[in-house]
PDB file of N, CA, C and O in Angstrom:
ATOM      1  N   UNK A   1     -36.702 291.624 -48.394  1.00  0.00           N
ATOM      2  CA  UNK A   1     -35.623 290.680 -48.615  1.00  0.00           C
ATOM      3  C   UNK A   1     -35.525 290.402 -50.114  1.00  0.00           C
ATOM      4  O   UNK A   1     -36.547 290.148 -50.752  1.00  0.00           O
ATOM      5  N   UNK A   2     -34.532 290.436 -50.591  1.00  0.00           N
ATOM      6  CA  UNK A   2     -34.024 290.397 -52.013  1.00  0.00           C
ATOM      7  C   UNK A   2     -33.931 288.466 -52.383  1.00  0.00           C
ATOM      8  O   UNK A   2     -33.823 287.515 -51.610  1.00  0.00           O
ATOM      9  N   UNK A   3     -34.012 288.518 -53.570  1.00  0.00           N
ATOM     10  CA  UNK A   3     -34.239 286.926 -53.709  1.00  0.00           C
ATOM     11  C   UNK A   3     -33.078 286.904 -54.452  1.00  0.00           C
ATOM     12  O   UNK A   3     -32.804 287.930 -55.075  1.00  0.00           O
ATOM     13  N   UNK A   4     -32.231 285.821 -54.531  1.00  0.00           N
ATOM     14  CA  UNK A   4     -31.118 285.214 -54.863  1.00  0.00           C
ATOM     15  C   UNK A   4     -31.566 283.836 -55.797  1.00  0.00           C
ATOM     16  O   UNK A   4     -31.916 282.818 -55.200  1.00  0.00           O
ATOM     17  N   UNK A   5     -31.535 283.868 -57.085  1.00  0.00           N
ATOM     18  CA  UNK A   5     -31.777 282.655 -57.827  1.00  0.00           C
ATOM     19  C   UNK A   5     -30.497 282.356 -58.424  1.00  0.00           C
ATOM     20  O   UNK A   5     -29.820 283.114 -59.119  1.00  0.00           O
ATOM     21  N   UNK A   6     -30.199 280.995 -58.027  1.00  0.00           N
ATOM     22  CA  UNK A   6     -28.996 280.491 -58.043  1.00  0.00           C
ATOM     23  C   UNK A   6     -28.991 279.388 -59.086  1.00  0.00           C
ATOM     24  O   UNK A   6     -29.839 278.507 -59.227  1.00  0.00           O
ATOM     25  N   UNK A   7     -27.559 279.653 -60.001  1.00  0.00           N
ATOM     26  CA  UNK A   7     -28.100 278.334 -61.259  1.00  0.00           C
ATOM     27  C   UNK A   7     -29.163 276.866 -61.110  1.00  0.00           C
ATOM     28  O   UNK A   7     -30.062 276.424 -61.825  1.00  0.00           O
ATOM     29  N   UNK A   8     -28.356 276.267 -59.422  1.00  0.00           N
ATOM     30  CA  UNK A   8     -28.945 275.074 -59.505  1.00  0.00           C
ATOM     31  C   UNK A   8     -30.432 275.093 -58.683  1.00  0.00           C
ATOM     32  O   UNK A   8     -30.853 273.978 -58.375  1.00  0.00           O
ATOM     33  N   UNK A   9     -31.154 276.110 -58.351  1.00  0.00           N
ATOM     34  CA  UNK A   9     -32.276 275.744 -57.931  1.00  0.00           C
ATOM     35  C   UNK A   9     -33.398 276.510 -58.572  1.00  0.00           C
ATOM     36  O   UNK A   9     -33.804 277.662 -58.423  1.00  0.00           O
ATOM     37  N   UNK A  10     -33.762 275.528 -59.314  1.00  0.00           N
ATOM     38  CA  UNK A  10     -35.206 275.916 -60.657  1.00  0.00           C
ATOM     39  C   UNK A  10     -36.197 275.679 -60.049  1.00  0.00           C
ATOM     40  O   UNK A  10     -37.066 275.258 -60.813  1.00  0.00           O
ATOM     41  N   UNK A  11     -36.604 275.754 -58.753  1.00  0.00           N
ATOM     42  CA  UNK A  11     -37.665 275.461 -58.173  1.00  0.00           C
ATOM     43  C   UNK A  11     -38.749 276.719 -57.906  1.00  0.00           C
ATOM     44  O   UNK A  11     -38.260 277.800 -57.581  1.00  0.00           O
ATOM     45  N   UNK A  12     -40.008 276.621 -58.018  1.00  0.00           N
ATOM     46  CA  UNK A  12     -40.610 278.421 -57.762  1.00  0.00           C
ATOM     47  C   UNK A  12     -40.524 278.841 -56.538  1.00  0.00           C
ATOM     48  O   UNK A  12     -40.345 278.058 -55.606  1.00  0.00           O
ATOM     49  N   UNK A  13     -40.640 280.132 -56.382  1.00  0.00           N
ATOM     50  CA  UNK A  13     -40.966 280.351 -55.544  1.00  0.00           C
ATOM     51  C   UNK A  13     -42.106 279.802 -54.127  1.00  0.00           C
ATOM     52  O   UNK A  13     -41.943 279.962 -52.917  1.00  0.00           O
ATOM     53  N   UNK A  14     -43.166 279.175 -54.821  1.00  0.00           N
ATOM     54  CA  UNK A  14     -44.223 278.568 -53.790  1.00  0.00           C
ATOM     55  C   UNK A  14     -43.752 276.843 -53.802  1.00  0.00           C
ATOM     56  O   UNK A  14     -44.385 276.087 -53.065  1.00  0.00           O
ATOM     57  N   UNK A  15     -42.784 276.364 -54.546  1.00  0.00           N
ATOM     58  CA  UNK A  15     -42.765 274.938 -54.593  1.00  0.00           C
ATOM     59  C   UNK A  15     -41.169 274.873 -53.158  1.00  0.00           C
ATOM     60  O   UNK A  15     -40.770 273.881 -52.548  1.00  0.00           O
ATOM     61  N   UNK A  16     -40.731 276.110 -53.086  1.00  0.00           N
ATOM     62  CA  UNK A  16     -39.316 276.571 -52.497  1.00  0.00           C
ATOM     63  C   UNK A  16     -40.159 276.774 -51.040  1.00  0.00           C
ATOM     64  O   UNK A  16     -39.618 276.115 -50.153  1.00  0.00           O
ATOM     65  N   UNK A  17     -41.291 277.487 -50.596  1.00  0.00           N
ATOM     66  CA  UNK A  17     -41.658 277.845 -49.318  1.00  0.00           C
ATOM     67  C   UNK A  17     -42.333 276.540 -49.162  1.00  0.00           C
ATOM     68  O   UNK A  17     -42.520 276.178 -48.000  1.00  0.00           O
ATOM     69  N   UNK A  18     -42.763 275.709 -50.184  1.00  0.00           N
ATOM     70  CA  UNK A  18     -43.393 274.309 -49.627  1.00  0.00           C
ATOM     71  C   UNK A  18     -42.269 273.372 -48.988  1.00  0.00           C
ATOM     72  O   UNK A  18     -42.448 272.536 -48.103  1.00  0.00           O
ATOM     73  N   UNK A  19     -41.063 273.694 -49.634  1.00  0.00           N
ATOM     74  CA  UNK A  19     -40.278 272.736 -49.098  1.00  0.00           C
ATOM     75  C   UNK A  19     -39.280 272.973 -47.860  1.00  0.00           C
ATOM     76  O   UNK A  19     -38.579 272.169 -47.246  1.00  0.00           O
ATOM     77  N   UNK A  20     -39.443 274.210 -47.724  1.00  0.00           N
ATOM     78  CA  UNK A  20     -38.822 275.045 -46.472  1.00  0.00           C
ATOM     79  C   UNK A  20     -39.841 274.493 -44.857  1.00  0.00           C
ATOM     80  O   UNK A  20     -39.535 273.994 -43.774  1.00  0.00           O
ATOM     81  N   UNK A  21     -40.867 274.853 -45.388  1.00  0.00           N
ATOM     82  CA  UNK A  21     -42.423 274.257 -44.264  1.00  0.00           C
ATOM     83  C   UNK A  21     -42.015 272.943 -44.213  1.00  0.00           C
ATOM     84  O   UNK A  21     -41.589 272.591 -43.113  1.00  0.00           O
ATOM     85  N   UNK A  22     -42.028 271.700 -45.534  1.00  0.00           N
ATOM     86  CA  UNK A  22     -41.402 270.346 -45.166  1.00  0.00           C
ATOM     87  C   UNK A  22     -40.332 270.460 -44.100  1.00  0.00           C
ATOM     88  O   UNK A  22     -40.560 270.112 -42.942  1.00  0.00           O
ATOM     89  N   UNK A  23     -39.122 270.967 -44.507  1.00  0.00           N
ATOM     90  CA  UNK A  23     -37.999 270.751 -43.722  1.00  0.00           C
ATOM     91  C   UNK A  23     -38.201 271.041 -42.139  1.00  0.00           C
ATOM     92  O   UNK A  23     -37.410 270.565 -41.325  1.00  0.00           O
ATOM     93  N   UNK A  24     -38.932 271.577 -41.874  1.00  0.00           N
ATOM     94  CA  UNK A  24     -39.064 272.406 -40.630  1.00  0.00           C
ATOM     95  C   UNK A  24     -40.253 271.999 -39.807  1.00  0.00           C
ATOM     96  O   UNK A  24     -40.630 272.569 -38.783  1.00  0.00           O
ATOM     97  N   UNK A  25     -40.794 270.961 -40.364  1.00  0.00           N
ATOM     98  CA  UNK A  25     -42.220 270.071 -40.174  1.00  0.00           C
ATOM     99  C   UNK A  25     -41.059 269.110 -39.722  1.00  0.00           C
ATOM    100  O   UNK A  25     -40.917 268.772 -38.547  1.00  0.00           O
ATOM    101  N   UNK A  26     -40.372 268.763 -40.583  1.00  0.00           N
ATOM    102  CA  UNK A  26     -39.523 266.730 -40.629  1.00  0.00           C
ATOM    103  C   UNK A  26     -39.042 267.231 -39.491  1.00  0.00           C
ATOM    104  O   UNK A  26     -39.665 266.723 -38.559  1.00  0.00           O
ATOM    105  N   UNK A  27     -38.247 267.969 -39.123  1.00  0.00           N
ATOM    106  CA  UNK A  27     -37.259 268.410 -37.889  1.00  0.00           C
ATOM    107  C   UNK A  27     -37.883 268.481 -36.568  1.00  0.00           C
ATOM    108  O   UNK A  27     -37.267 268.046 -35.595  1.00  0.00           O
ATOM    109  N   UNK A  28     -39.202 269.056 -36.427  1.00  0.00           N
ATOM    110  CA  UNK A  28     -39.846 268.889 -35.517  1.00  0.00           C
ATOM    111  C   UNK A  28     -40.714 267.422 -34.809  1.00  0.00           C
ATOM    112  O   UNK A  28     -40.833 266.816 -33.744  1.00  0.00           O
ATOM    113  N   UNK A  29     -41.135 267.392 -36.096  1.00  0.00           N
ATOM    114  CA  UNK A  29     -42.155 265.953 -35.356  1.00  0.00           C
ATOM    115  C   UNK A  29     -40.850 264.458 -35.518  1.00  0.00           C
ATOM    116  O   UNK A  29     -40.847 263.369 -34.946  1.00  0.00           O
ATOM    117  N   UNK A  30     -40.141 264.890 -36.263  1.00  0.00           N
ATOM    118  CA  UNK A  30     -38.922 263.263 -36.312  1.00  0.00           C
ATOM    119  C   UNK A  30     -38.119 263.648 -35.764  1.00  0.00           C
ATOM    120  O   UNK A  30     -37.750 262.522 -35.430  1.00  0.00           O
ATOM    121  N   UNK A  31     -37.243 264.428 -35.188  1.00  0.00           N
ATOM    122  CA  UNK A  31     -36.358 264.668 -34.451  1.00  0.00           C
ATOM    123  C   UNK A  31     -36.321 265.818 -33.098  1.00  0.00           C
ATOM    124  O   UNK A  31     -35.424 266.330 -32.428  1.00  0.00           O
ATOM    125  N   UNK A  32     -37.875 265.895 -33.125  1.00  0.00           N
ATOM    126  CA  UNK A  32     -37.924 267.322 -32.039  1.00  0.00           C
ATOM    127  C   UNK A  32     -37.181 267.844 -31.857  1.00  0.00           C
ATOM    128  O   UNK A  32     -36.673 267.795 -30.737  1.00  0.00           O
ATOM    129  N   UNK A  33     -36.691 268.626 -32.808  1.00  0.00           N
ATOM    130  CA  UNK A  33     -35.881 269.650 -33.276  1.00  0.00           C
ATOM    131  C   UNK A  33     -36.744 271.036 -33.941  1.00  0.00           C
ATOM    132  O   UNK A  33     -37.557 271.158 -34.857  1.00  0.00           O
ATOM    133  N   UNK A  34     -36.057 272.058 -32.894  1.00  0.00           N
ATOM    134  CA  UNK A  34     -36.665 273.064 -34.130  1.00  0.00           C
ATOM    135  C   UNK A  34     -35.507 273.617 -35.334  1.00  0.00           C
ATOM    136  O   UNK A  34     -34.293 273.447 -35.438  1.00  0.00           O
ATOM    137  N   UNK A  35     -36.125 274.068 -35.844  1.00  0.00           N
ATOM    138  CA  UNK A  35     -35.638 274.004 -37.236  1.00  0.00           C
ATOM    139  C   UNK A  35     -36.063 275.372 -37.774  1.00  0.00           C
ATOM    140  O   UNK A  35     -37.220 275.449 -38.188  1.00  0.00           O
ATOM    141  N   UNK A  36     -35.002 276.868 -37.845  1.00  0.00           N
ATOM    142  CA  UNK A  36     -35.673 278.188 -38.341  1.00  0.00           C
ATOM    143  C   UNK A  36     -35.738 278.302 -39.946  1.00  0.00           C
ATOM    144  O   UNK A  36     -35.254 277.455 -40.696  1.00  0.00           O
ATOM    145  N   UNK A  37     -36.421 279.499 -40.377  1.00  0.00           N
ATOM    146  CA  UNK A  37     -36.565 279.180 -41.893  1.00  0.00           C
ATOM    147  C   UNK A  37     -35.077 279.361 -42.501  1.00  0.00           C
ATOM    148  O   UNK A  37     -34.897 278.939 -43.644  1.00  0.00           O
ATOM    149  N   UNK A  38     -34.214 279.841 -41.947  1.00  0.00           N
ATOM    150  CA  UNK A  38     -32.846 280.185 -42.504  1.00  0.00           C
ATOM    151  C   UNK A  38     -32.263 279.044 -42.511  1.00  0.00           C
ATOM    152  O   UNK A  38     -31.667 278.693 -43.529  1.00  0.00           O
ATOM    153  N   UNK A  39     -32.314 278.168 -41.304  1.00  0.00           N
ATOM    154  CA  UNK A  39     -31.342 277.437 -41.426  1.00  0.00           C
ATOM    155  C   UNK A  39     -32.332 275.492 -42.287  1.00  0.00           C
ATOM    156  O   UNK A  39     -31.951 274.322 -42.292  1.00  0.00           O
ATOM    157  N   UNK A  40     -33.617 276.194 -42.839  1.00  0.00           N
ATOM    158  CA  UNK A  40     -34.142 275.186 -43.647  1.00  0.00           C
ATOM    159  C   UNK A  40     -33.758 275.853 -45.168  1.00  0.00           C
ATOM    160  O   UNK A  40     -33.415 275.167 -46.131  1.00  0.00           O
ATOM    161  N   UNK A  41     -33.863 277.037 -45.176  1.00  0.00           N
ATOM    162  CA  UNK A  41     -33.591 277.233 -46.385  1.00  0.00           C
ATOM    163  C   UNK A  41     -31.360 276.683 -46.896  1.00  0.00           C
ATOM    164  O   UNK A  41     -30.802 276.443 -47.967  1.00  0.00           O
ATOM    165  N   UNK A  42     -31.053 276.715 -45.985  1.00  0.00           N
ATOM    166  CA  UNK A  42     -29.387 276.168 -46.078  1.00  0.00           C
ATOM    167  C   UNK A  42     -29.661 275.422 -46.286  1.00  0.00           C
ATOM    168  O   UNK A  42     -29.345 275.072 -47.423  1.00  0.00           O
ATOM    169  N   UNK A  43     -30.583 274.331 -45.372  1.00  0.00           N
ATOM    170  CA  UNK A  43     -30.537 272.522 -45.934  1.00  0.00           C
ATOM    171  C   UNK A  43     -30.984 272.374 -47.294  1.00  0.00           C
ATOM    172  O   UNK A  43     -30.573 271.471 -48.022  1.00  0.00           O
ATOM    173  N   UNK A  44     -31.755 273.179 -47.623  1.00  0.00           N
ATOM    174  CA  UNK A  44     -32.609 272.628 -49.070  1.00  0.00           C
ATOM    175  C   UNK A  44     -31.356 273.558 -49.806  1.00  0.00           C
ATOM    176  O   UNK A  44     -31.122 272.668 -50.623  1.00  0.00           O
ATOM    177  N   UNK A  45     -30.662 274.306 -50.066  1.00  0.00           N
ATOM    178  CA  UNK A  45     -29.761 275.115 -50.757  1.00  0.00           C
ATOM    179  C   UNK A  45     -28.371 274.085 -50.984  1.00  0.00           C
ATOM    180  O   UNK A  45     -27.675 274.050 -51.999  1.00  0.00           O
ATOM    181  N   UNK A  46     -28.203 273.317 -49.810  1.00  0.00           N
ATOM    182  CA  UNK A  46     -27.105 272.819 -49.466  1.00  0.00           C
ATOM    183  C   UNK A  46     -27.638 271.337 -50.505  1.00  0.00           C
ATOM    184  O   UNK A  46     -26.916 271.122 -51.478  1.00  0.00           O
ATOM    185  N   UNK A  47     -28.702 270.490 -50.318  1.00  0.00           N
ATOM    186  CA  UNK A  47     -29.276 269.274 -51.024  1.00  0.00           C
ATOM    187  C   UNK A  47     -29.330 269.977 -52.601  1.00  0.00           C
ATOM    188  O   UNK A  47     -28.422 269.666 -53.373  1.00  0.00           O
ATOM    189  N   UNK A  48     -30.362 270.892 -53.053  1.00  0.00           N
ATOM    190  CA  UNK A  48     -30.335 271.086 -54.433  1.00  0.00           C
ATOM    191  C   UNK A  48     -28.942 271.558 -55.105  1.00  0.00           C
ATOM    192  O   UNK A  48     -29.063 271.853 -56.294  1.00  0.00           O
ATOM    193  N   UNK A  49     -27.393 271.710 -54.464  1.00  0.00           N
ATOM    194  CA  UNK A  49     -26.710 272.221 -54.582  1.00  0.00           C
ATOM    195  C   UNK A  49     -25.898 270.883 -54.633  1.00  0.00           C
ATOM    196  O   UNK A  49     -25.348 270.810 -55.732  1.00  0.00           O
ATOM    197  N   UNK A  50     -25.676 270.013 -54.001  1.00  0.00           N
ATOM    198  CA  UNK A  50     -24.843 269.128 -53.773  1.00  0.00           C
ATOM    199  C   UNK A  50     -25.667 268.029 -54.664  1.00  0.00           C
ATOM    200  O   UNK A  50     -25.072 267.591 -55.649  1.00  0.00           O
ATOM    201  N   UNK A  51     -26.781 267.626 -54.440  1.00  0.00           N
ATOM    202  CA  UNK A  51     -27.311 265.933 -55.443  1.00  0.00           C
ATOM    203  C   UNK A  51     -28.187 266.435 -56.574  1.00  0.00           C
ATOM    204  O   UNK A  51     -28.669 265.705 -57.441  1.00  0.00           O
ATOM    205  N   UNK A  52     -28.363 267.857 -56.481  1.00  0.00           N
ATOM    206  CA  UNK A  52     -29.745 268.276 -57.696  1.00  0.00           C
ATOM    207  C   UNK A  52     -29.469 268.217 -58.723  1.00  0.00           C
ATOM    208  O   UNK A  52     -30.282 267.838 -59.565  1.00  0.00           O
ATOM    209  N   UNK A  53     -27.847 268.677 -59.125  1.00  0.00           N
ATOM    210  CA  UNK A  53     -27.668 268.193 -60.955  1.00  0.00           C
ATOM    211  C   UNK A  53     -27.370 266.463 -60.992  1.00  0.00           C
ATOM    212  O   UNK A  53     -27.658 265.971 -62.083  1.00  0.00           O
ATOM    213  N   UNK A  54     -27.004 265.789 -60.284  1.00  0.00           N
ATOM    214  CA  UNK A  54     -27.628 264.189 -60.538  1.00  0.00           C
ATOM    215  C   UNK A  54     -28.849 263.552 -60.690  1.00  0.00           C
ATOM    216  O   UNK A  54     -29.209 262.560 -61.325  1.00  0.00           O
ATOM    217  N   UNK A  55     -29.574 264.591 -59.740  1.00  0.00           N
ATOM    218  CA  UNK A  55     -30.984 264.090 -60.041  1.00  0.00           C
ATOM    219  C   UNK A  55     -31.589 264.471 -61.337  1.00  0.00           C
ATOM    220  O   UNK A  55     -32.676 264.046 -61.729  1.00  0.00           O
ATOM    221  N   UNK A  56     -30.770 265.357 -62.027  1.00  0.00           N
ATOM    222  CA  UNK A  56     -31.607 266.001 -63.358  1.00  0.00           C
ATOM    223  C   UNK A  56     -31.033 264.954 -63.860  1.00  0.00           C
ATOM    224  O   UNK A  56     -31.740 263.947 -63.819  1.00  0.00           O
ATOM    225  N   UNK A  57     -30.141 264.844 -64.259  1.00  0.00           N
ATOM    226  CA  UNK A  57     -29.263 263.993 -65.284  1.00  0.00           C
ATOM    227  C   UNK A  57     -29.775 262.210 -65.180  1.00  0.00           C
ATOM    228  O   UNK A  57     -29.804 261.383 -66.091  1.00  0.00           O
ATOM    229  N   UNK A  58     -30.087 262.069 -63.919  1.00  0.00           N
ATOM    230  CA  UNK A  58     -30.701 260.821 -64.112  1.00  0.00           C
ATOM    231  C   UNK A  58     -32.139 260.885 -64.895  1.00  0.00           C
ATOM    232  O   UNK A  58     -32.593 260.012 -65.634  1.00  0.00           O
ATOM    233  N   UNK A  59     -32.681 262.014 -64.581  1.00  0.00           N
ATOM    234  CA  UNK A  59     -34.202 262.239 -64.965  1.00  0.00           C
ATOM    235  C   UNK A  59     -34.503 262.257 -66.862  1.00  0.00           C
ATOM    236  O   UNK A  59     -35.491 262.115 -67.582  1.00  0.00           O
ATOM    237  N   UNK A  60     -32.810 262.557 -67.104  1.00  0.00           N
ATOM    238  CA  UNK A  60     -32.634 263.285 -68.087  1.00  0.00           C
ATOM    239  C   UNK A  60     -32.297 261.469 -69.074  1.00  0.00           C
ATOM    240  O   UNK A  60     -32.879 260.988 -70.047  1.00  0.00           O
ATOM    241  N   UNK A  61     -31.112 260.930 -68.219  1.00  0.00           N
ATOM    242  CA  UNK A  61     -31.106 259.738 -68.859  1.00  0.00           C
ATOM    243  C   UNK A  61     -31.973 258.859 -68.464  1.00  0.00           C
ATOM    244  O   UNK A  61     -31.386 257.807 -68.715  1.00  0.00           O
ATOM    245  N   UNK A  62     -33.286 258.499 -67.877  1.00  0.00           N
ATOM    246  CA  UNK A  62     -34.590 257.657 -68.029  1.00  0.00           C
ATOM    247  C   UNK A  62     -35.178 258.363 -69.002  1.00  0.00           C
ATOM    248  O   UNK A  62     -36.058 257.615 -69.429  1.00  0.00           O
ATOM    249  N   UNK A  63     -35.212 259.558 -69.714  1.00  0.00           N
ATOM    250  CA  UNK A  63     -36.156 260.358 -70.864  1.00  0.00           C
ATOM    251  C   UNK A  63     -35.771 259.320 -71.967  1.00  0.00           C
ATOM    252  O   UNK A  63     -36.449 258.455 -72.523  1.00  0.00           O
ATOM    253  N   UNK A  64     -34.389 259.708 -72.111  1.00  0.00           N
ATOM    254  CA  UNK A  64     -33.544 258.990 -73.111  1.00  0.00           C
ATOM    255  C   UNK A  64     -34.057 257.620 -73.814  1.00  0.00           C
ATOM    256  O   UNK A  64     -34.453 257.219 -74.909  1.00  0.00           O
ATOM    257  N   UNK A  65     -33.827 257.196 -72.623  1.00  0.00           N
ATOM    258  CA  UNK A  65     -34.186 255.922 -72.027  1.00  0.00           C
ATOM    259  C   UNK A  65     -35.654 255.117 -72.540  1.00  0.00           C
ATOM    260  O   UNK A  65     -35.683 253.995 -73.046  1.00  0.00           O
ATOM    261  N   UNK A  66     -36.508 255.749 -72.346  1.00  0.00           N
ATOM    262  CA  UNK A  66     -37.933 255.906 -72.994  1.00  0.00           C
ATOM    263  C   UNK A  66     -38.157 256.305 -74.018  1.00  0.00           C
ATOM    264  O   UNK A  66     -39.054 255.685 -74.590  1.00  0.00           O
ATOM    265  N   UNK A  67     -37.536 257.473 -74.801  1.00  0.00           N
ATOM    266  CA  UNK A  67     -37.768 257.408 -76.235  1.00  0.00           C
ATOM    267  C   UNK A  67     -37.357 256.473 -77.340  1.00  0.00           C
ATOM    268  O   UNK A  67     -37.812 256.294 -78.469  1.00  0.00           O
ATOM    269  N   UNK A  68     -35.762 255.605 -76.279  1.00  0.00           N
ATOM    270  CA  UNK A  68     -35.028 254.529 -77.277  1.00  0.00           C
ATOM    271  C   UNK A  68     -36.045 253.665 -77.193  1.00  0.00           C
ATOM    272  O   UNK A  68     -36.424 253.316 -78.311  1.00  0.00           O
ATOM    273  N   UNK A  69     -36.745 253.092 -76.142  1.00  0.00           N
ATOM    274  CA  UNK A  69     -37.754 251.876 -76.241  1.00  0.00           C
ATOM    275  C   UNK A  69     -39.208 252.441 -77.329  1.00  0.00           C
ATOM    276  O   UNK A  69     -40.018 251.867 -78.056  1.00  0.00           O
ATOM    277  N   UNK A  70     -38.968 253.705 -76.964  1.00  0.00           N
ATOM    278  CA  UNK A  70     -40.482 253.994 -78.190  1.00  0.00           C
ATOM    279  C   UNK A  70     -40.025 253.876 -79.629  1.00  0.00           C
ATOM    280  O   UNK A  70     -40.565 253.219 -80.519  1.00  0.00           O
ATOM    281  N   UNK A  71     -38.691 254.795 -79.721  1.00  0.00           N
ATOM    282  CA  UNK A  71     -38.333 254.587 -81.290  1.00  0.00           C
ATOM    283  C   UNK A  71     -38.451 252.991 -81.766  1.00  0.00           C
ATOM    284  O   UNK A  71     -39.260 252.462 -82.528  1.00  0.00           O
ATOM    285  N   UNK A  72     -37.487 252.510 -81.124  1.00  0.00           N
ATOM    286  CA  UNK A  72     -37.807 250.642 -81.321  1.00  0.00           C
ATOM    287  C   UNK A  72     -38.972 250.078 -81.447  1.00  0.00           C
ATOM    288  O   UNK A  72     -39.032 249.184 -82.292  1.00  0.00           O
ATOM    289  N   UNK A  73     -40.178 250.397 -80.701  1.00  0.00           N
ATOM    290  CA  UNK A  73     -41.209 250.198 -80.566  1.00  0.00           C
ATOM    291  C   UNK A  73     -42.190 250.605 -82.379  1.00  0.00           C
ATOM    292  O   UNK A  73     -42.894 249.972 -83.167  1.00  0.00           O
ATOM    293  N   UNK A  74     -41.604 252.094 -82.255  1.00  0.00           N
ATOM    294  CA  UNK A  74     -42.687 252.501 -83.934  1.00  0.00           C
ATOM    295  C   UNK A  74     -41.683 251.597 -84.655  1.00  0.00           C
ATOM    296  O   UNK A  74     -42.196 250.690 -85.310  1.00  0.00           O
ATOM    297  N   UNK A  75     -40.186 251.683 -84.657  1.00  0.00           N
ATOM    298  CA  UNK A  75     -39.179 250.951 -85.874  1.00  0.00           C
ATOM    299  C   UNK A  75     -40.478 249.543 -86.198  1.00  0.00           C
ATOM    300  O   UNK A  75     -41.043 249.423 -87.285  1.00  0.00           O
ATOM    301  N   UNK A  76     -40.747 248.539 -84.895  1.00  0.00           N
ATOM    302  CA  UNK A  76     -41.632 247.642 -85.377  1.00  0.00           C
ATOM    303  C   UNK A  76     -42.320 247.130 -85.791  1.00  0.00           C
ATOM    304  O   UNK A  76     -42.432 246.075 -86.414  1.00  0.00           O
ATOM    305  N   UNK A  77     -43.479 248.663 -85.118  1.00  0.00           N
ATOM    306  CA  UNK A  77     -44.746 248.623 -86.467  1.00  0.00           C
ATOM    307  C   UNK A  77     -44.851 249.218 -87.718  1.00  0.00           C
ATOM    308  O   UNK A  77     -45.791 249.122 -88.506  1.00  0.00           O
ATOM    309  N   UNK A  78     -43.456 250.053 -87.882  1.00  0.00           N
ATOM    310  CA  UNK A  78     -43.424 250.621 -89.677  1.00  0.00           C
ATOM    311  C   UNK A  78     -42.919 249.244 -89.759  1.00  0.00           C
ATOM    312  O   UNK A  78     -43.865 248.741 -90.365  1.00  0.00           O
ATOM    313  N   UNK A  79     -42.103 248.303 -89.575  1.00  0.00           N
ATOM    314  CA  UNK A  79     -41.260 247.078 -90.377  1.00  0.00           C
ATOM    315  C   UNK A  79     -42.736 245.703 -90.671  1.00  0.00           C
ATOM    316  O   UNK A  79     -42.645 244.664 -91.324  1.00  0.00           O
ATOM    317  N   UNK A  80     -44.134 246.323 -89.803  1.00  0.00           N
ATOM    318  CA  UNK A  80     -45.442 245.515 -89.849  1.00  0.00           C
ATOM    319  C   UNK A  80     -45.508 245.379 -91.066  1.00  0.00           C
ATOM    320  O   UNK A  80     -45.434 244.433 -91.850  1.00  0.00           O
ATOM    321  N   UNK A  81     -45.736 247.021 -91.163  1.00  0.00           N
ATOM    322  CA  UNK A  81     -46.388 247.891 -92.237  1.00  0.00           C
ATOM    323  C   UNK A  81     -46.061 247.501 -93.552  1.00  0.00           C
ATOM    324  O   UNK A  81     -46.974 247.788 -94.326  1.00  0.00           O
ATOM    325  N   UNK A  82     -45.096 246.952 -94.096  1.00  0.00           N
ATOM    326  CA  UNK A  82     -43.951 247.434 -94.967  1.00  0.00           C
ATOM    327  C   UNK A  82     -44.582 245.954 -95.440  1.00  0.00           C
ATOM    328  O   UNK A  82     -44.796 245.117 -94.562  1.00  0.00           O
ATOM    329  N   UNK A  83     -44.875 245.646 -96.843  1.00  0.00           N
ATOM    330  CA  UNK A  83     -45.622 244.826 -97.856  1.00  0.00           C
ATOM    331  C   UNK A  83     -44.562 243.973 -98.765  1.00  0.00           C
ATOM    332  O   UNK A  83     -44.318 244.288 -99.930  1.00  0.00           O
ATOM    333  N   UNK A  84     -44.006 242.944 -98.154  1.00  0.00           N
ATOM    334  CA  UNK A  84     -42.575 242.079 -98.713  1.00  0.00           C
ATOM    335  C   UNK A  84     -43.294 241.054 -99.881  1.00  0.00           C
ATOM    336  O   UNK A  84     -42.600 240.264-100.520  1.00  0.00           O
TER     337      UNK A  84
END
């Protein structure tokens, strides 16, 4: 079987069969449902496809987010530093 890497899913290969086993675990014991690897690999294709570039972009603006409170943070102790 040929592998298909698709812009939005940067996930590896073993982090991709971990989450295929999740899906197909949740389906069974919470919904006694079975659940084949094809149609777990659609759900996780269909989720990293539909909410996965929001989830970066949020991930992306809390980074942001944290370096503005650090820059502010050193701005304070160089303005310690600084001999008036």
């Amino acid at each position: 079987m040929s592998e298909i890497k698709r812009k939005w899913d940067l996930l590896s290969k073993e982090k991709r069969q971990s989450c295929i086993e999740a899906i197909i675990t949740f389906f069974r014991e919470e919904r006694d449902e079975t659940l084949g690897i094809i149609a777990a690999e659609s759900f996780l294709d269909f989720f990293l496809q539909d909410i996965g570039a929001e989830i970066y972009d949020r991930g992306v603006t809390d980074a942001k987010e944290l370096l503005r409170k650090r820059c502010e943070d050193l701005e304070l102790d160089l303005d310690i530093l600084l001999r008036k």
